[in-house]
N, CA, C and O atoms as CSV, one atom per row, in Angstrom:
chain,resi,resn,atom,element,x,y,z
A,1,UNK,N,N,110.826,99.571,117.103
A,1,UNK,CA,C,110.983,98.589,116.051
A,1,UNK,C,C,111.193,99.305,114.718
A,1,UNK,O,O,110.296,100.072,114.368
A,2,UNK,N,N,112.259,99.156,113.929
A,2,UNK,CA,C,112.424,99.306,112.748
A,2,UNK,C,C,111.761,98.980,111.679
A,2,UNK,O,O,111.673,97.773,111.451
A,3,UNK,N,N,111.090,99.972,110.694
A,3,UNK,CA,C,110.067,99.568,109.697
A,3,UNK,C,C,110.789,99.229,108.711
A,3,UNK,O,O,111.948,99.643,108.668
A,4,UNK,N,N,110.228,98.314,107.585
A,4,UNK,CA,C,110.829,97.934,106.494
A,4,UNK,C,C,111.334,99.449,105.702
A,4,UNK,O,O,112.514,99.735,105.905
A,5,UNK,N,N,110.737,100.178,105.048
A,5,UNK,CA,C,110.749,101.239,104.705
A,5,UNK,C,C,111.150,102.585,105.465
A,5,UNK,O,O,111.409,103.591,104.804
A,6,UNK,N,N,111.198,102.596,106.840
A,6,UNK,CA,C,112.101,103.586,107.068
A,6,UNK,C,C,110.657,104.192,107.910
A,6,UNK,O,O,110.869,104.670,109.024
A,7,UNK,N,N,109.408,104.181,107.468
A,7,UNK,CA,C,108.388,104.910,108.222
A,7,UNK,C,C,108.054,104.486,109.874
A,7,UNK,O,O,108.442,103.481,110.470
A,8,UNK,N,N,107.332,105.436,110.309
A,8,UNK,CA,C,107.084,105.902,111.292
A,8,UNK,C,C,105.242,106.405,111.792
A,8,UNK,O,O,104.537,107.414,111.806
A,9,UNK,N,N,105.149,104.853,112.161
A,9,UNK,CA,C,103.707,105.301,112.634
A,9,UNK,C,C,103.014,106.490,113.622
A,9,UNK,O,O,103.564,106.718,114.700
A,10,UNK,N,N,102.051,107.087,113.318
A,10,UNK,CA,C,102.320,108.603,113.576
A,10,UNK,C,C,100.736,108.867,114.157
A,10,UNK,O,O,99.926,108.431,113.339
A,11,UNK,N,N,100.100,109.456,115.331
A,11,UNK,CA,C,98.982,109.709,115.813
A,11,UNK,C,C,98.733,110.515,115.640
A,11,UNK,O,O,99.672,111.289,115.821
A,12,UNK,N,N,97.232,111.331,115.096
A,12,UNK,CA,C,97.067,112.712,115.127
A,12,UNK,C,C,94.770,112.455,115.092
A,12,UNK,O,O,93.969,111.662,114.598
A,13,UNK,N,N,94.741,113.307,115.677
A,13,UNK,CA,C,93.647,113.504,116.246
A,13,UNK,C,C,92.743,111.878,116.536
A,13,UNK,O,O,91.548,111.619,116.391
A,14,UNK,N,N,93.787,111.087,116.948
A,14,UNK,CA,C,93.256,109.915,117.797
A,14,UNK,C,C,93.053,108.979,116.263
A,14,UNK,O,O,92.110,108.187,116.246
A,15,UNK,N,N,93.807,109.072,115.198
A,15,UNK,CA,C,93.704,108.110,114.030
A,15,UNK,C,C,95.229,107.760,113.789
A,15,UNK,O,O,95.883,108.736,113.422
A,16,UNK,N,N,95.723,106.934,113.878
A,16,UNK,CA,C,96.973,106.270,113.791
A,16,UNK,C,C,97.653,106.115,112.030
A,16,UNK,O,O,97.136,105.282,111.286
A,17,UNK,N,N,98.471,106.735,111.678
A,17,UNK,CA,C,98.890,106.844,110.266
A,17,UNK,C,C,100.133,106.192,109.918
A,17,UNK,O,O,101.222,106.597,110.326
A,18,UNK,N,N,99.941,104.910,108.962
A,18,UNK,CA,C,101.282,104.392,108.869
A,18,UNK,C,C,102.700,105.627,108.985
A,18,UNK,O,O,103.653,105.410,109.732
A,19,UNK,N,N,102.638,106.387,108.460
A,19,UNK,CA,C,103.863,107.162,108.002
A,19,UNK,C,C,103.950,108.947,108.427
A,19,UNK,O,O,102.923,109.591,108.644
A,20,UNK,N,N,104.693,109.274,108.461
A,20,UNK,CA,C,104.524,110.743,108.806
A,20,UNK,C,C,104.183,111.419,108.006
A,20,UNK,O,O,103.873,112.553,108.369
A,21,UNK,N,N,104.060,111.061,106.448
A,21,UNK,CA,C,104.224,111.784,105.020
A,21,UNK,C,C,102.207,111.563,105.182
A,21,UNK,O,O,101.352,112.428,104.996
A,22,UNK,N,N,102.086,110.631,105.435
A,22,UNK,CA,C,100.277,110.457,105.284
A,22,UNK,C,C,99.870,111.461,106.356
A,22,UNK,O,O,99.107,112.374,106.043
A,23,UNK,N,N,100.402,111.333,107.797
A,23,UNK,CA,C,100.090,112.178,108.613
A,23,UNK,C,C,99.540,114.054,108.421
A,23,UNK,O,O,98.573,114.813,108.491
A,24,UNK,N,N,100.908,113.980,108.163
A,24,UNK,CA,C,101.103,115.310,107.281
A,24,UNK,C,C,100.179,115.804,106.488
A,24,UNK,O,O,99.681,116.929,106.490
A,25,UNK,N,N,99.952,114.775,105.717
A,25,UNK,CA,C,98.900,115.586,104.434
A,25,UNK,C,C,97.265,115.167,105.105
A,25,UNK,O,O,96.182,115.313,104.537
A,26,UNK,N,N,97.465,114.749,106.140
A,26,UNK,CA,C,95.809,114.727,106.824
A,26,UNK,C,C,95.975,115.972,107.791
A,26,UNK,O,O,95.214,116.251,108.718
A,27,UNK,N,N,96.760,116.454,107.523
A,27,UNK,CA,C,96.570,117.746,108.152
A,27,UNK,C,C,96.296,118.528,107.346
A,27,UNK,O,O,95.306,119.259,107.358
A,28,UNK,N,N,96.993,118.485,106.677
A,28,UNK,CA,C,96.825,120.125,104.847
A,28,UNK,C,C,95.339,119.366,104.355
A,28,UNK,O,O,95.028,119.945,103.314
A,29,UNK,N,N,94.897,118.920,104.490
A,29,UNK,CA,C,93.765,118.353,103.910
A,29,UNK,C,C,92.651,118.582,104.781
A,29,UNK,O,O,91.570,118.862,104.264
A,30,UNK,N,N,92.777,118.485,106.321
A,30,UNK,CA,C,92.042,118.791,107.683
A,30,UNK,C,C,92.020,120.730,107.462
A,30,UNK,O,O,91.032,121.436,107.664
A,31,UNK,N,N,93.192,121.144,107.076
A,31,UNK,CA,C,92.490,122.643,106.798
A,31,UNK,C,C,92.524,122.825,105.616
A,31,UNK,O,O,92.405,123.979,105.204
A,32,UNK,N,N,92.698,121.741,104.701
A,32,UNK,CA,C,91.528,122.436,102.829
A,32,UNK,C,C,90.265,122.275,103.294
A,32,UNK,O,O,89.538,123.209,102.957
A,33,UNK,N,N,89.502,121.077,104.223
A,33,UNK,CA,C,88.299,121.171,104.678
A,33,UNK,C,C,88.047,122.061,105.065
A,33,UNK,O,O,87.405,122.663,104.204
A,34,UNK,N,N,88.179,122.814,106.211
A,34,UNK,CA,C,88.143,123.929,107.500
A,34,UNK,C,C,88.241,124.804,106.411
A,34,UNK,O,O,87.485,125.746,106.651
A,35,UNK,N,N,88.907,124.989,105.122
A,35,UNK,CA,C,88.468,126.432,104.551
A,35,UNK,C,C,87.410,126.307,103.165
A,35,UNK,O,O,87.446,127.156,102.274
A,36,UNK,N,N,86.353,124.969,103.126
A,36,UNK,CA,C,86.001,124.754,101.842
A,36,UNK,C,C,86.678,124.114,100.586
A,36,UNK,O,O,86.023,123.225,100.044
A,37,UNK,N,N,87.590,124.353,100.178
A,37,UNK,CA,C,88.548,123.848,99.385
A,37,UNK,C,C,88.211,122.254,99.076
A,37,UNK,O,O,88.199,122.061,97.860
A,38,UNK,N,N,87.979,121.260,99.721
A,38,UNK,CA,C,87.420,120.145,100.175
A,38,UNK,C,C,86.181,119.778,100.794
A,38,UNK,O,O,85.688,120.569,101.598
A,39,UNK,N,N,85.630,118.747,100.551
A,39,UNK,CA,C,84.501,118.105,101.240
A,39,UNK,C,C,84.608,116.981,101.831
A,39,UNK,O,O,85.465,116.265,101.313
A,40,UNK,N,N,84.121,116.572,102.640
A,40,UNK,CA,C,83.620,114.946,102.919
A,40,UNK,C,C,84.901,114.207,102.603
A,40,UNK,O,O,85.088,113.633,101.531
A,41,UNK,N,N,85.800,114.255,103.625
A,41,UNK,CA,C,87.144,113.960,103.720
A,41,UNK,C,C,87.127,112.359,104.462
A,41,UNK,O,O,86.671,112.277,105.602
A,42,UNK,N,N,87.539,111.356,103.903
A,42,UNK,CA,C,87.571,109.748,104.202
A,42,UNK,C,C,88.703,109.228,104.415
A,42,UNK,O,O,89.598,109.372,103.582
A,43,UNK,N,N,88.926,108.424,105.727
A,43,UNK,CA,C,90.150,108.139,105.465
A,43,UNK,C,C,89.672,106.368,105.003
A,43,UNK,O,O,88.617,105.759,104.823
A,44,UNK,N,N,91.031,106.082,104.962
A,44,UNK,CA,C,91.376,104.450,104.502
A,44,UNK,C,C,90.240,104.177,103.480
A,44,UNK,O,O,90.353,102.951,103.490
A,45,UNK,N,N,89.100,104.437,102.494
A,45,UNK,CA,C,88.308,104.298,101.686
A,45,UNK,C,C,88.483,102.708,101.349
A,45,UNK,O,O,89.665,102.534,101.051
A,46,UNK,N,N,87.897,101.726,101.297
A,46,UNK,CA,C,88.194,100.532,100.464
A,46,UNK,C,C,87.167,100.029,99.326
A,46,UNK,O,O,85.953,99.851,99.424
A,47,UNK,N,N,87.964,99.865,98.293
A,47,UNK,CA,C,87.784,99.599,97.583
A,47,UNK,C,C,88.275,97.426,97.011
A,47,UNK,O,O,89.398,96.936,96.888
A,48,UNK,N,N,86.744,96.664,96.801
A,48,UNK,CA,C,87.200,95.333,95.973
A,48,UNK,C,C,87.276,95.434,94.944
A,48,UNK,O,O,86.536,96.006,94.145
A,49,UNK,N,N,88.659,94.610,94.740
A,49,UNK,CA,C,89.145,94.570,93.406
A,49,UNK,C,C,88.887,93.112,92.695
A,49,UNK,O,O,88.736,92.957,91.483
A,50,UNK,N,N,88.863,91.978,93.776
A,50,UNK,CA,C,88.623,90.894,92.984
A,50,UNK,C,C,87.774,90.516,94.299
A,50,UNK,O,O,88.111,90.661,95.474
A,51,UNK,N,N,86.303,89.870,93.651
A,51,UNK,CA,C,85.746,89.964,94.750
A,51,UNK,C,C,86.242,88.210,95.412
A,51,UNK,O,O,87.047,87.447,94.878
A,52,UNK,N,N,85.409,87.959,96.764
A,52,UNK,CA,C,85.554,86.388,97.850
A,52,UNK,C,C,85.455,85.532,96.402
A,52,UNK,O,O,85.037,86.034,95.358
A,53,UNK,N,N,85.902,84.195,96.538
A,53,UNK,CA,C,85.269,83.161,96.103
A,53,UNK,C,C,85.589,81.959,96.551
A,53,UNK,O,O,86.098,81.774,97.657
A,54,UNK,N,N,85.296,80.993,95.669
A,54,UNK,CA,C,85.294,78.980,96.630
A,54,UNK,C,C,86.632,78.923,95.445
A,54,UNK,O,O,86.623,79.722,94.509
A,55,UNK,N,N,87.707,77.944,95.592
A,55,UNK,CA,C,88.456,77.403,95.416
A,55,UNK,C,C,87.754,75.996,94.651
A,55,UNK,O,O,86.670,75.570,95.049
A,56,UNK,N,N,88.374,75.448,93.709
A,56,UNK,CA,C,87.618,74.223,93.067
A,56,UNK,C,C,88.239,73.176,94.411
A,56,UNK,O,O,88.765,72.290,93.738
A,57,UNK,N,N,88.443,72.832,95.678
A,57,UNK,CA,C,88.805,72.230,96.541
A,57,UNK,C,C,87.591,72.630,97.627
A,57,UNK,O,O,87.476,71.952,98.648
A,58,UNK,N,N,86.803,73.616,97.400
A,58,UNK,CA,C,85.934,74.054,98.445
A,58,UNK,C,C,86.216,75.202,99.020
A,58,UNK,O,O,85.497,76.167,99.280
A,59,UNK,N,N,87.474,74.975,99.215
A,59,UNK,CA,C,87.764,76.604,100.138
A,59,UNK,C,C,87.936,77.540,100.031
A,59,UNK,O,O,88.494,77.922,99.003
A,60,UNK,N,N,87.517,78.549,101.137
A,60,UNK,CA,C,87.432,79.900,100.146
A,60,UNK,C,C,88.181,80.960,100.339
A,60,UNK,O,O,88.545,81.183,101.494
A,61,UNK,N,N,88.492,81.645,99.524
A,61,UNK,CA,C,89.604,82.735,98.545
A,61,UNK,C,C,88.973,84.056,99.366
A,61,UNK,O,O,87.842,84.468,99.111
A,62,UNK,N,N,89.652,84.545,100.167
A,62,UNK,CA,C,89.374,86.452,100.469
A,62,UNK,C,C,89.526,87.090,99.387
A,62,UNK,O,O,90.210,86.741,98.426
A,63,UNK,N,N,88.767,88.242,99.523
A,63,UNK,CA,C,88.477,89.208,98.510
A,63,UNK,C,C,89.793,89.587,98.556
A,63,UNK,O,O,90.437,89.350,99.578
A,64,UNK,N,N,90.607,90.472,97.049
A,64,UNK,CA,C,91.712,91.519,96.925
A,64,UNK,C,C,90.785,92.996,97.236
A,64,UNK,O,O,89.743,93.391,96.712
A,65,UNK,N,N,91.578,93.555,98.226
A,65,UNK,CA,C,91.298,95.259,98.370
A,65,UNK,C,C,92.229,95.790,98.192
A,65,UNK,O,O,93.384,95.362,98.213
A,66,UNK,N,N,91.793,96.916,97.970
A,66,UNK,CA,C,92.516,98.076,98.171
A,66,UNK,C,C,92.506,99.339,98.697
A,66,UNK,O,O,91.883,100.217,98.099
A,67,UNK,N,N,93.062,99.573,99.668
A,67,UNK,CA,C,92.748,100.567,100.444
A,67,UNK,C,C,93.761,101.944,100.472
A,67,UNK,O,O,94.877,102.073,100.976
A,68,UNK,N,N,92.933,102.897,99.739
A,68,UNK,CA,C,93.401,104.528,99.567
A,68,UNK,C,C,93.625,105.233,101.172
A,68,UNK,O,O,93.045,104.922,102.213
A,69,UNK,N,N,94.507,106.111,100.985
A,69,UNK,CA,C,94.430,106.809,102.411
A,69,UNK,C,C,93.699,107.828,102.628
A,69,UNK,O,O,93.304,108.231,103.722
A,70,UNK,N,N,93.475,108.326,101.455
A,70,UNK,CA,C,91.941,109.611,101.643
A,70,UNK,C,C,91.223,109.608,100.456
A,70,UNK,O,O,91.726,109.548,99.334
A,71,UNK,N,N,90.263,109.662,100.667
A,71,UNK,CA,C,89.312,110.012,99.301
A,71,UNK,C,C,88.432,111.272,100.563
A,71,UNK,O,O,88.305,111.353,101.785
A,72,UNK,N,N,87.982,112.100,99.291
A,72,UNK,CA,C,87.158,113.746,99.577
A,72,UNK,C,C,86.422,114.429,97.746
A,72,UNK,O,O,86.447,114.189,96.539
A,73,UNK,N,N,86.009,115.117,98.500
A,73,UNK,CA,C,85.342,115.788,97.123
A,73,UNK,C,C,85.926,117.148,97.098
A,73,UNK,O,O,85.797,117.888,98.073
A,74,UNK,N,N,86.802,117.652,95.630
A,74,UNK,CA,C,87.624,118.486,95.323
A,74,UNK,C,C,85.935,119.844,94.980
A,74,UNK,O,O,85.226,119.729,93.980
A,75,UNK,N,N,85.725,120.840,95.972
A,75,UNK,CA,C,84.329,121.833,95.755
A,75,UNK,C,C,84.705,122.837,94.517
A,75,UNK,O,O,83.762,123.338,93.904
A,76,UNK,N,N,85.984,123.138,94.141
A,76,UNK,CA,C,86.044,123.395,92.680
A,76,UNK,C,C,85.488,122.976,91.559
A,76,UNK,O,O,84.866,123.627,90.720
A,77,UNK,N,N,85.834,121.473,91.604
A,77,UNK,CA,C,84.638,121.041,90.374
A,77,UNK,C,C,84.177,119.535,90.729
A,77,UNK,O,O,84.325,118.574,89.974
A,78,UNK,N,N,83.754,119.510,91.655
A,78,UNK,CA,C,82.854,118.675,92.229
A,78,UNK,C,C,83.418,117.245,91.780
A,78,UNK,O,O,82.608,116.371,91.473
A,79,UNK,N,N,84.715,117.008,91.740
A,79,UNK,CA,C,85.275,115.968,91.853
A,79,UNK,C,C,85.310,114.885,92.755
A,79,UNK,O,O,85.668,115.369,93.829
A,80,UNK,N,N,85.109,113.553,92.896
A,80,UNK,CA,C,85.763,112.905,93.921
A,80,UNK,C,C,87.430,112.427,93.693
A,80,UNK,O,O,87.877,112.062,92.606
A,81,UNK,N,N,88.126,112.506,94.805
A,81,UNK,CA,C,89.769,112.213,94.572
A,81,UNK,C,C,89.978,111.413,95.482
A,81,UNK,O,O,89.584,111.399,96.649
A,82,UNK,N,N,90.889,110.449,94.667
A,82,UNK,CA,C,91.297,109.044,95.517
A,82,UNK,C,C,92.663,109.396,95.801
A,82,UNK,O,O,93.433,109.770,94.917
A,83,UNK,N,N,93.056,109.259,97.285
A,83,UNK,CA,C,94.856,109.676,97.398
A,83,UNK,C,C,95.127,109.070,98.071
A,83,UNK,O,O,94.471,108.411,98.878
A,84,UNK,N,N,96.897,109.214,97.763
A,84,UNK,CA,C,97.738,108.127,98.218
A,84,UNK,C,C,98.815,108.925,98.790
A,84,UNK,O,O,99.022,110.000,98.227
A,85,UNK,N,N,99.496,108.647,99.721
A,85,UNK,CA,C,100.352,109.552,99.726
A,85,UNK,C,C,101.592,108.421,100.238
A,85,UNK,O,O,101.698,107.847,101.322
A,86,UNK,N,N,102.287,108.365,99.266
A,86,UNK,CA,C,103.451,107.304,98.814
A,86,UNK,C,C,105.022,108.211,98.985
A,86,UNK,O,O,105.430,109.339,98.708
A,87,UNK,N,N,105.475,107.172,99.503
A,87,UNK,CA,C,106.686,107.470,99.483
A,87,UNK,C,C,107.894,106.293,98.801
A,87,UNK,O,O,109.026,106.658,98.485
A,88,UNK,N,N,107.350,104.686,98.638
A,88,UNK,CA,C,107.852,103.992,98.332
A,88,UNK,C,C,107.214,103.072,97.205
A,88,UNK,O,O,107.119,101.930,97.657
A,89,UNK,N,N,106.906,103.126,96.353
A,89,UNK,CA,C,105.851,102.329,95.475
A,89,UNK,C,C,106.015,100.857,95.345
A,89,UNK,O,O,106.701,100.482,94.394
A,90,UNK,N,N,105.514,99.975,96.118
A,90,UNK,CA,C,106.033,98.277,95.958
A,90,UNK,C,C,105.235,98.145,95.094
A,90,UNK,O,O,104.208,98.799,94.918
A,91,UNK,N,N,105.765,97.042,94.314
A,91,UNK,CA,C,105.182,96.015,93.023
A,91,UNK,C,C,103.463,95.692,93.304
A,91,UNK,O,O,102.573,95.639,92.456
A,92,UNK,N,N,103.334,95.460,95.121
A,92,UNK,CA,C,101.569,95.290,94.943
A,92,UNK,C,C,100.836,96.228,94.770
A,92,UNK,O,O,99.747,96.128,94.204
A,93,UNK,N,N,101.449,97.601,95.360
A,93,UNK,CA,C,100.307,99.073,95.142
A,93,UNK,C,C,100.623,99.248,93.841
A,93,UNK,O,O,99.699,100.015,93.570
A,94,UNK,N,N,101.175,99.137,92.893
A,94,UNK,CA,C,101.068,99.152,91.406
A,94,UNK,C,C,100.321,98.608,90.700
A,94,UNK,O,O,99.605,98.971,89.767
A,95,UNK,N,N,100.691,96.868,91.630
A,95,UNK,CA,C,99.164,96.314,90.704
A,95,UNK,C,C,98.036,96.431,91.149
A,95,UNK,O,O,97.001,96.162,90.539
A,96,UNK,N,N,98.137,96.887,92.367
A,96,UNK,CA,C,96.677,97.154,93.095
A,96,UNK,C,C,95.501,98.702,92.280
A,96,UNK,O,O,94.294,98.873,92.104
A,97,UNK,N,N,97.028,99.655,91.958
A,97,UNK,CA,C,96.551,100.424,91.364
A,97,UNK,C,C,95.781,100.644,90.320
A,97,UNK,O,O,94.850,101.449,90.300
A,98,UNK,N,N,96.423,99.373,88.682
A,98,UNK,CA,C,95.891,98.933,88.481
A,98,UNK,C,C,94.802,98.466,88.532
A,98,UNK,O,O,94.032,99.090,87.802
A,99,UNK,N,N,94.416,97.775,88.970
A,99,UNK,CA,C,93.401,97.119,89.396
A,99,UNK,C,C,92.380,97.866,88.836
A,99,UNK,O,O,91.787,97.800,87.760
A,100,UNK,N,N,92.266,98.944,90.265
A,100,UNK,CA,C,91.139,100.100,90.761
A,100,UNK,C,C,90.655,100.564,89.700
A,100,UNK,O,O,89.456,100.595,89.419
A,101,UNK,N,N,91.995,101.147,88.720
A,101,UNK,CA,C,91.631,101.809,87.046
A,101,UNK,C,C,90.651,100.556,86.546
A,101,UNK,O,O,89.424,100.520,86.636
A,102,UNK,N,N,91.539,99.538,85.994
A,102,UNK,CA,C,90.549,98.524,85.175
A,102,UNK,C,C,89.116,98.489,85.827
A,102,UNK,O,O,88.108,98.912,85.260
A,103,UNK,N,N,89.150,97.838,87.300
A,103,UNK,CA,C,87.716,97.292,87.841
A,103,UNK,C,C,86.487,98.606,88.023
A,103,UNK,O,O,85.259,98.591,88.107
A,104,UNK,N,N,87.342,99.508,88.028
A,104,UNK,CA,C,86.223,100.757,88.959
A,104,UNK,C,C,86.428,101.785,88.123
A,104,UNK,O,O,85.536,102.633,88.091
A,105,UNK,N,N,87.742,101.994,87.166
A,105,UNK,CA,C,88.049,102.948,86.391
A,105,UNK,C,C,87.972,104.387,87.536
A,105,UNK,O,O,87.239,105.347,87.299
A,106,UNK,N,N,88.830,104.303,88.719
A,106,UNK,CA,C,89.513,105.140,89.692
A,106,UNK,C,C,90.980,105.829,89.186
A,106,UNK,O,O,91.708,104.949,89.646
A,107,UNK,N,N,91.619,106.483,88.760
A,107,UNK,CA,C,92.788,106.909,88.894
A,107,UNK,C,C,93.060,107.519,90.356
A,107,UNK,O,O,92.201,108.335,90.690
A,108,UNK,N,N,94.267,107.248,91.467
A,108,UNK,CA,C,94.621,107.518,92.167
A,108,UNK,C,C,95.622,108.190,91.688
A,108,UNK,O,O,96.390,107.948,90.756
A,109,UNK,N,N,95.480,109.697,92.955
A,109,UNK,CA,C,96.416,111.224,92.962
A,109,UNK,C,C,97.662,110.202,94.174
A,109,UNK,O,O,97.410,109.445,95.112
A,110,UNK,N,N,98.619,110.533,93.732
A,110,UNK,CA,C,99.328,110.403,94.733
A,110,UNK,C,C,100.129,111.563,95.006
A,110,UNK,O,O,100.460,112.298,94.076
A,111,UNK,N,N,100.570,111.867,96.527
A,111,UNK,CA,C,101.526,113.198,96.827
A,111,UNK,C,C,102.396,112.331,97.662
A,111,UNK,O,O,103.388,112.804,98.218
């Protein structure tokens, strides 16, 4: 099946990765761990951006998320880093990006 974007869902150590470009960098990232460089490596991290609520009709509204493809702790300077690894930027991961800054004050790395 043909993806909107051209990607290619991709398996690697039994975790399924939308794209080959995410794949990829869970590997360079699988040995920044293996040499220190990194810590406590996460995939899909989620983050709410607007939390559940009731509708003035009663019904109720799902939370907005947003979900990073890795967050880890950079052991240089004890950073946490939120990443993305993008190849196509749609109008919602922009505002989603958004978001994260305003609600949580997150800047996401993207490669």
């Amino acid at each position: 099946m043909k993806r909107k974007y051209g990607n290619r869902k991709t398996v690697i150590d039994g975790y399924t990765f939308d794209s080959k470009r995410e794949a990829t960098r869970y590997g360079v990232l699988k040995m920044f761990e293996a040499t220190g460089q990194i810590a406590d490596l996460e995939l899909q991290p989620r983050f709410e951006l607007i939390p559940k609520q009731r509708r003035s009709d009663g019904k109720p509204e799902r939370a907005c998320e947003y979900v990073a493809d890795f967050r880890y702790t950079d052991t240089a300077t004890g950073q946490t880093v939120i990443e993305d690894a993008k190849g196509m930027r749609t109008r919602d991961y922009i505002i989603k990006r958004k978001l994260l800054l305003q609600v949580h004050g997150i800047s996401v790395r993207e490669v």
